[in-house]
C-alpha positions in Angstrom: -4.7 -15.6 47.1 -5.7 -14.7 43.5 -4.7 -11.1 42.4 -6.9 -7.9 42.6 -9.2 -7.6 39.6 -11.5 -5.0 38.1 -13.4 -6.1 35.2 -14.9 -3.3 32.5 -15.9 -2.5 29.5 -15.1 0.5 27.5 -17.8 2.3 25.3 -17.4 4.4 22.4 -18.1 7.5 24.0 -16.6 10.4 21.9 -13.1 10.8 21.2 -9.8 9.9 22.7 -6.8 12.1 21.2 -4.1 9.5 22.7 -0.4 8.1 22.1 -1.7 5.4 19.2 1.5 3.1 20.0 -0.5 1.3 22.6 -3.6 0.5 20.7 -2.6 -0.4 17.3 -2.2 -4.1 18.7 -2.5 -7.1 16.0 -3.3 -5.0 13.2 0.0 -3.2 13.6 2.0 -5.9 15.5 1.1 -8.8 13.1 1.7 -6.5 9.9 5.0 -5.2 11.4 5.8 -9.5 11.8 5.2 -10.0 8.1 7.8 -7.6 7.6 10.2 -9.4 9.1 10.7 -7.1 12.5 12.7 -8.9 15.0 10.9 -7.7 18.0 7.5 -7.1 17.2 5.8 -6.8 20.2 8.1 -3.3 20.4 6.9 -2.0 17.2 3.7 0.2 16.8 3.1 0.2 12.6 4.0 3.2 11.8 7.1 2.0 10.0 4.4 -0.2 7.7 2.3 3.0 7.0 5.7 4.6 5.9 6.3 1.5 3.4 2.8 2.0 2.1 2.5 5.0 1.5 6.1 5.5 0.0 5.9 2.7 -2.5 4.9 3.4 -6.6 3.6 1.5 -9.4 3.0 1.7 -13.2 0.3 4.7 -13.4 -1.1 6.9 -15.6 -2.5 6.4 -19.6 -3.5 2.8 -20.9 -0.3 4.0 -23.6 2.2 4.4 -20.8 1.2 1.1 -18.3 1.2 -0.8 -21.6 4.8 0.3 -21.9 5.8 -1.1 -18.3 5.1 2.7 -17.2 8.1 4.3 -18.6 7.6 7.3 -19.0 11.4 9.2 -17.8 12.5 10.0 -21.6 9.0 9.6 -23.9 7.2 12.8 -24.3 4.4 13.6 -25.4 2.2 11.8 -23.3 -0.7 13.4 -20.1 1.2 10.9 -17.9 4.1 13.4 -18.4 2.1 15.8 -16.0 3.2 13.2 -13.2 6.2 11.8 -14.0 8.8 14.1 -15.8 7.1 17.4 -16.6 9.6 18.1 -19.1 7.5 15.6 -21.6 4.9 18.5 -21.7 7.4 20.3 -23.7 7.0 18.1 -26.6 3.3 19.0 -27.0 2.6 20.8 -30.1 -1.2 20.8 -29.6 -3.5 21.3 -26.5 -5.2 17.6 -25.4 -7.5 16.2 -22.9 -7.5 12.7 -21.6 -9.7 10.4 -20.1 -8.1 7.3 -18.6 -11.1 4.3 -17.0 -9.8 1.0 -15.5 -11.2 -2.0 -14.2 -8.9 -4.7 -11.4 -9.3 -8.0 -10.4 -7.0 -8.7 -7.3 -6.5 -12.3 -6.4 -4.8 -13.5 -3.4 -4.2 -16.9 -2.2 -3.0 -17.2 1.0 -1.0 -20.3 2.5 -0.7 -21.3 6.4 0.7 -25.0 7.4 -0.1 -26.0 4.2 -4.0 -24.8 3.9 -4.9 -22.5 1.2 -7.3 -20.1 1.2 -8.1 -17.7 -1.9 -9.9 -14.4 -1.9 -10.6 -12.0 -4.8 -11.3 -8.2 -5.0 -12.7 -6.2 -7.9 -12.2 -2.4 -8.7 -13.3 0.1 -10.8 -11.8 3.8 -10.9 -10.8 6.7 -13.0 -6.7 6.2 -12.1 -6.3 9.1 -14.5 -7.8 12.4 -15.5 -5.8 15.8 -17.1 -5.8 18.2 -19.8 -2.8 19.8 -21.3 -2.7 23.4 -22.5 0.0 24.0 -25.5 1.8 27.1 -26.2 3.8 26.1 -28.3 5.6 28.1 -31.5 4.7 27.3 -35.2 7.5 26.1 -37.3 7.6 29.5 -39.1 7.8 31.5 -35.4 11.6 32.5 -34.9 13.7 31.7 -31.5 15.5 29.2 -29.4 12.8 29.1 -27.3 10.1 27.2 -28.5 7.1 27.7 -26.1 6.0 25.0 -23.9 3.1 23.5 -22.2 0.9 23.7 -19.2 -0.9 20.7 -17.3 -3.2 19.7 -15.2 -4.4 16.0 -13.8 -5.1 14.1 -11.2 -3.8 10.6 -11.2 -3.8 7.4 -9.1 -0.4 6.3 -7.7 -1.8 3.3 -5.6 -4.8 1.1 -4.7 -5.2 -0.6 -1.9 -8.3 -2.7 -1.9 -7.6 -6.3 -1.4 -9.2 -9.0 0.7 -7.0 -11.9 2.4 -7.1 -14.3 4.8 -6.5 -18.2 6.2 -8.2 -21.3 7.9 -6.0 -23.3 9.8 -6.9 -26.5 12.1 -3.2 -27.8 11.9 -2.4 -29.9 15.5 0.0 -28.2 17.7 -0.5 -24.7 16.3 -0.4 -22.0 19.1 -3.0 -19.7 20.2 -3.2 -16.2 20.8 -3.8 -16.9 23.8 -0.8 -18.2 24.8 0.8 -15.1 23.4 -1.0 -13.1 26.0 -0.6 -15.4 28.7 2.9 -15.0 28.4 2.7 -11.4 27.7 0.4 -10.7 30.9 3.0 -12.6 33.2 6.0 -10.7 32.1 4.1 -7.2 31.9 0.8 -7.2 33.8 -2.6 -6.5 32.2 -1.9 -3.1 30.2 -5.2 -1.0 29.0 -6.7 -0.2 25.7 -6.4 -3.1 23.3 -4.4 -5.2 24.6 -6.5 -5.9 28.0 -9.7 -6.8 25.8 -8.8 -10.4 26.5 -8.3 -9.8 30.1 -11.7 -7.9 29.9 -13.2 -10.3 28.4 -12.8 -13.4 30.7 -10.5 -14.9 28.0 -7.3 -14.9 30.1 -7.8 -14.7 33.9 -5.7 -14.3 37.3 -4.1 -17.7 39.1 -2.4 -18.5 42.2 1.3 -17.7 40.4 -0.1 -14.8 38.0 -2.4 -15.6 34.4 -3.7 -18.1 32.7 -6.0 -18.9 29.8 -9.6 -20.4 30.7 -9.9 -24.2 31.0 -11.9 -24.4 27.9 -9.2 -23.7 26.1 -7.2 -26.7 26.1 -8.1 -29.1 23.4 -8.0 -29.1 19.3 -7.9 -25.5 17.9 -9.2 -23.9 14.5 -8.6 -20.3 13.6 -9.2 -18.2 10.9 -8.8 -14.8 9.9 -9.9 -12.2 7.3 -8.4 -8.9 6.2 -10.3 -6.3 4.1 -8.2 -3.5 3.0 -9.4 -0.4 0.8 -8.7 3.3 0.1 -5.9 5.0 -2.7 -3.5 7.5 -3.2 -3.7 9.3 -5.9 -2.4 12.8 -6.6 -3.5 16.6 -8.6 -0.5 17.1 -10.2 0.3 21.0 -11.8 3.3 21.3 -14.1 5.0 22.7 -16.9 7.4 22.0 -19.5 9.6 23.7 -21.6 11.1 23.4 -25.5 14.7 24.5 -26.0 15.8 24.5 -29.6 13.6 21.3 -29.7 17.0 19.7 -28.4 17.0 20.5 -24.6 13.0 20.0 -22.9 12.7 21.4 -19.3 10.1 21.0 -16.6 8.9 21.3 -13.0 5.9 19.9 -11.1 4.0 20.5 -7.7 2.2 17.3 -6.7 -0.5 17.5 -4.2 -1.2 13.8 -2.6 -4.5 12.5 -0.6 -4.1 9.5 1.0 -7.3 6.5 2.5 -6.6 3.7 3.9 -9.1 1.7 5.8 -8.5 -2.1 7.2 -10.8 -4.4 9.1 -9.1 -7.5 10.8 -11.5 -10.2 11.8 -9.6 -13.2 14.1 -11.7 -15.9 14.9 -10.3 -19.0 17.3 -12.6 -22.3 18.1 -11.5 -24.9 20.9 -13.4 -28.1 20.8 -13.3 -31.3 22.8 -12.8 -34.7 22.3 -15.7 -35.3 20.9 -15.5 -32.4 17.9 -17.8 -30.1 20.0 -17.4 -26.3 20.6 -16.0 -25.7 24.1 -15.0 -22.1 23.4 -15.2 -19.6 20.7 -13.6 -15.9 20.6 -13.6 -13.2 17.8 -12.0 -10.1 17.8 -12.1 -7.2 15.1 -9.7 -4.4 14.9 -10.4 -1.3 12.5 -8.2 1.7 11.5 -8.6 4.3 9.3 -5.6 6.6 7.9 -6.4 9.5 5.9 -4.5 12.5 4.6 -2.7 14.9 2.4 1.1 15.9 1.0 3.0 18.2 -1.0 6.2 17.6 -3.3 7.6 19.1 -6.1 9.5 17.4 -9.3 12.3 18.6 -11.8 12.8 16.9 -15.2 15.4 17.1 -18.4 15.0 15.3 -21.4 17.4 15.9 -23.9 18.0 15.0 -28.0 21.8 14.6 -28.8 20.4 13.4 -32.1 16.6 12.9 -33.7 16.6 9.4 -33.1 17.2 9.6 -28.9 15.9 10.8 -26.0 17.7 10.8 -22.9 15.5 11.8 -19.5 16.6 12.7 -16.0 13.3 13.1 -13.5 13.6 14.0 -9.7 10.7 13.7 -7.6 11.4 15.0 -4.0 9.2 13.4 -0.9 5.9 13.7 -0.2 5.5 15.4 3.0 2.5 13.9 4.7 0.2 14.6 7.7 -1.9 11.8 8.1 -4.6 11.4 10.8 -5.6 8.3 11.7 -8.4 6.4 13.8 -8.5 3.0 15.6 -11.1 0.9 17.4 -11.1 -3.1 18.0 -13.9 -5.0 19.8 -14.1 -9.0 21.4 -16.5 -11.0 22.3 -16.7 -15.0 23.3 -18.6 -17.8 24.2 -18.1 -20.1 26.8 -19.2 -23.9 26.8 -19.6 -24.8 29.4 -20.1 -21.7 31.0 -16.6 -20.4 32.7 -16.8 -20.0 36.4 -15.3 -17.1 37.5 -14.4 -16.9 41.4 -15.6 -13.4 41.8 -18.0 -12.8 38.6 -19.8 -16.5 39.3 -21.0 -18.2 35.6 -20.4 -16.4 32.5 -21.1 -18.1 29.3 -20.3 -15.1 26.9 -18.7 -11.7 27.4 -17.7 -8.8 25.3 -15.4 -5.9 25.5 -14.4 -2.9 23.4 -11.6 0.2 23.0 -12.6 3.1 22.7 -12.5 5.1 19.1 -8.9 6.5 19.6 -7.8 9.5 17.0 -4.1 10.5 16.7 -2.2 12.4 14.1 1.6 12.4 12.7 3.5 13.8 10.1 5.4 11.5 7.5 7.9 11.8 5.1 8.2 9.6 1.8 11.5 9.1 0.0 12.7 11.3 -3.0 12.7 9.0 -6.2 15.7 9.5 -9.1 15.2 8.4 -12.2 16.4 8.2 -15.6 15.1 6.6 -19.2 16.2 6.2 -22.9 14.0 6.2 -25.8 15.2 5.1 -29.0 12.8 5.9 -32.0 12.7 4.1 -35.7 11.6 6.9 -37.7 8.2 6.6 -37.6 7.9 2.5 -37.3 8.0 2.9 -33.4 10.6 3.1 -30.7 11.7 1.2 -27.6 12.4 2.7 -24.2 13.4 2.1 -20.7 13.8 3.1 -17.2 15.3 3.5 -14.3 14.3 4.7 -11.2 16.4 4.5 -7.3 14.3 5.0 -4.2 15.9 4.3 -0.5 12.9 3.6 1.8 15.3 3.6 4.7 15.1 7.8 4.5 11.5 7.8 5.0 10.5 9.5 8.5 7.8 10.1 11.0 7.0 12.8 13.0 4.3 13.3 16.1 3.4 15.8 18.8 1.4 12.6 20.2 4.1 10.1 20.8 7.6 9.8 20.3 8.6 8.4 17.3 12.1 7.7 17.5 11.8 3.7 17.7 9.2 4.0 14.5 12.2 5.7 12.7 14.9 3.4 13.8 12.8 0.5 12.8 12.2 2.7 9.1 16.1 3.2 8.9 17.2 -0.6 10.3 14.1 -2.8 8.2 14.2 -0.7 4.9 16.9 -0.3 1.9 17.3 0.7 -1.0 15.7 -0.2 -4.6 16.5 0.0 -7.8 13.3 -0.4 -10.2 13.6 -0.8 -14.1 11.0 -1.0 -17.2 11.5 -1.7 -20.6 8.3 -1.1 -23.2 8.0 -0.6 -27.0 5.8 0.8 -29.6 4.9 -0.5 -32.7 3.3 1.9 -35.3 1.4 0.7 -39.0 -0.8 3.8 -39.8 -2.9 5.2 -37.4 -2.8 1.5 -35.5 -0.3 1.1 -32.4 0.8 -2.2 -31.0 2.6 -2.2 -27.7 4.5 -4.1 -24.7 6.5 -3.9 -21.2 7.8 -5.5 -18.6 8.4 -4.0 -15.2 10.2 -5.0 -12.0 10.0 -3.1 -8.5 12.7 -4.4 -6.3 12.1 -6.0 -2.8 11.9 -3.3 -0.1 13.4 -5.0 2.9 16.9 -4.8 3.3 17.3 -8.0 4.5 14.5 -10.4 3.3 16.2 -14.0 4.6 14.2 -16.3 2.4 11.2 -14.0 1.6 11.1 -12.0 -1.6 8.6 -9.3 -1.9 9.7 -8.1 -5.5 7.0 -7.1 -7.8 7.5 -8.7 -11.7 4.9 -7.1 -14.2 4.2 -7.4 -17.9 1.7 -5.8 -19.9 0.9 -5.1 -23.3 -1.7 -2.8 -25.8 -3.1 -1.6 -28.7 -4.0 1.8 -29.9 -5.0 3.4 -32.2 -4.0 7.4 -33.5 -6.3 10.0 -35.4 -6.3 13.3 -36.0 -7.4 15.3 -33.1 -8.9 11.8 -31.4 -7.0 8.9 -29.8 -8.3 5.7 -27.7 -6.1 3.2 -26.8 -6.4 0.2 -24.2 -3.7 -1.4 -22.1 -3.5 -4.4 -20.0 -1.1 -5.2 -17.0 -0.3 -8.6 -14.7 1.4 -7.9 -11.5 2.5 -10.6 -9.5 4.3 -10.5 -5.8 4.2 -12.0 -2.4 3.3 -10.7 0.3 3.9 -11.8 4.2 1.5 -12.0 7.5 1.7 -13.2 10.6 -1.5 -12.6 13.0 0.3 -12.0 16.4 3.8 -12.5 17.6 5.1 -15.5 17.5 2.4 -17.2 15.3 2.9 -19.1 11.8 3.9 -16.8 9.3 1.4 -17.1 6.1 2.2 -16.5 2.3 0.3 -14.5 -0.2 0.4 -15.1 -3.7 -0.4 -11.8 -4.8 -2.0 -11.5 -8.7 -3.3 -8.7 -10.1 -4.5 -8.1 -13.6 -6.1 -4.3 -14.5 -7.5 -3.5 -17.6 -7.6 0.3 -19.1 -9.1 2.3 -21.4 -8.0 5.8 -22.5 -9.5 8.2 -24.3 -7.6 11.1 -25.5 -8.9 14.8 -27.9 -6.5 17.0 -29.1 -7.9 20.6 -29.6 
């Protein structure tokens, strides 16, 4: 006797404010894979959203990304207003900055040896401020020298990319054999993850589930991922000049987060004689959105003209995020599948509902120290330093119960040190620059997967009185890992990314 079925399809009807650990299904489960998670099927993706919105890049002025985005000892600079606020206190005049930038994001991705390359464009304003100076004229007496106020709102990360593969390898598995497998060990749960149950896709035998008989011969499957939104940060902060030998600062950083991904994955069975006996396609969006608060410290101090020596502490970003998910499924059926209680079907559909759920997160504080040598006025060199342990980050819900999200956090993640070297070259009122920049692999354990970021970049600029433009161009390059559903072939992205931009700055 075959087992008790009821077939249905869910509408999006309004709202469901639900535990979101059951229905972030591939687009969390297959994310959570290409981060090398043991036991994916346990994991929810929450522990990804914590990498993603904890990790940094270069930001700020075309001057500063041209230097590898150092920025812990050089003052001086609007990018100061983010990074170490004590660089305002160098300021001897008020400015305003205008910073444009334009990204071309390739990414090739490789599955059993198939290639498939995508490319995303972006334009945005990654950074905006204005600092006012107050500071003292040489002839003004006192240690304390006045300082500097600012203002800006800056872009800490992008996230729109496209990827995706087409495989038609032999022997590769399908997710339906995933679900078959998962069905028979756990029974046909709800939400997501019974979409192929509701669909007809996997269906009830004598000894428990089973995929339909049109899905037995030669397999092709593809998939797509589309991935946008930012973070970007209004920063307020001040800095301080003591003696023009000791430079002091604090920051409060205010953070808005968007991320939105669509996962399209598309599976085609076809017979002996290359025609289509069944075809599936299911899409799976989520939406994250939401705001932090941290605060930042920062020293830089002269032991002698030529040197500068910075210390900068940026404490986490405590988030709530709010997030949305929805997937949908539909297939076709040839021939028809013959279902013993439904009769012929030759295409179905199914679909979640719009589930909403909320959490709090917390992003890991970031040390970092710099040096910045100068040649009188020829030009200087300088470098960074910055430590960051992603295994601190943490998640907390009224919703659901986050402790497995934070074990995963504490057991997947480590700690990273992340370095930058850049120099300036100065004839005139003409600035030639460089940098290099490397942003250490996340994972604690990565086997035989790096996911290490190497960047270079160089500039030019050029210096007038009470005007300043100067461009900057960076390359990043880094791989990144996917794997569509437990248990499938993992696929490699060739990550490279090349931004160009364009700052304008008015002193006043």
């Amino acid at each position: 006797m075959l087992p008790y079925r009821i077939r249905f399809k869910t509408k999006k009807q309004g709202f469901n404010i639900i535990d979101m650990k059951g229905f972030k299904l591939i687009l969390s489960l297959s994310a959570l894979i290409a981060l090398h998670f043991s036991e994916a099927k346990a994991q929810s993706g929450y522990a990804e959203d914590a990498l993603r919105f904890s990790q940094f890049g270069s930001t700020g002025t075309a001057r500063i990304n041209a230097l590898g985005g150092t920025g812990n000892s050089l003052g001086g600079d609007i990018s100061n207003i983010h990074n170490n606020p004590a660089g305002l206190g160098f300021y001897q005049n008020s400015e305003f900055s205008f910073t444009a930038a334009y990204s071309d994001w390739n990414a090739g991705t490789t599955l059993l040896n198939q290639t498939e390359n995508f490319n995303a464009t972006n334009f945005s304003i990654p950074n905006l401020g204005v600092v006012i100076s107050k500071a003292k004229t040489p002839l003004e007496v006192g240690d304390w020298r006045g300082g500097s106020f600012g203002i800006s709102i800056n872009r800490q990360a992008t996230y729109n990319n496209d990827f995706g593969y087409f495989s038609n390898q032999l022997d590769q598995g399908s997710i339906l054999d995933f679900y078959v497998e998962d069905y028979n060990n756990y029974g046909v749960p709800g939400g997501t993850d019974g979409l192929f149950f509701d669909a007809f896709l996997i269906n009830p035998v004598d000894d428990g589930y089973d995929y339909v008989p049109n899905a037995t011969l030669a397999l092709e499957k593809m998939e797509k991922v589309e991935n946008e939104g930012s973070m970007s940060e209004i920063n307020f902060s001040y800095g301080g000049n003591y003696k023009n030998k000791l430079f002091l600062g604090a920051s409060l950083g205010i953070n808005s987060v968007s991320f939105r991904s669509t996962k399209t994955y598309n599976e085609e069975f076809f017979d002996d004689n290359n025609q289509t006996t069944l075809f599936s396609s299911l899409q799976e969006n989520l939406y994250l959105s939401g705001t932090g608060v941290n605060v930042g410290l920062g020293v830089i101090y002269k032991p002698v003209d030529q040197l500068n020596v910075g210390l900068n502490f940026k404490s986490p970003t405590w988030y709530q995020i709010n997030e949305e998910y929805d997937a949908d499924i539909f297939a076709d059926f040839f021939p028809a599948y013959q279902d013993p209680e439904f009769g012929s079907i030759s295409e179905s559909d199914a679909q979640t509902d719009l589930y909403v759920s909320s959490y709090n997160l917390r992003s890991p504080m970031r040390l970092g120290g710099g040096l910045t040598y100068f040649f009188g006025k020829n030009g200087f060199i300088t470098a960074d330093v910055n430590y960051l342990d992603y295994s601190s980050a943490n998640i907390r819900s009224n919703a659901f119960n986050p402790e497995t999200d934070n074990q995963d956090i504490n057991n997947l993640y480590g700690q990273t040190i992340n370095y930058s070297l850049g120099g300036e070259f100065r004839f005139d009122m003409f600035r030639l620059r460089a940098g290099y920049a490397y942003y250490g692999d996340p994972i604690a354990n990565p086997g035989n997967t790096d996911r290490s970021t190497n960047q270079i970049s160089g500039g030019v600029g050029v210096k007038l009185s009470g005007f300043s433009i100067d461009f900057g161009l960076v390359n990043s390059k880094f791989n990144g890992y996917y794997s569509s559903y437990p248990g499938s072939d993992l696929a490699v992205i060739d990550n490279n990314r090349t931004t160009g931009m364009l700052t304008l700055g008015f002193s006043f």
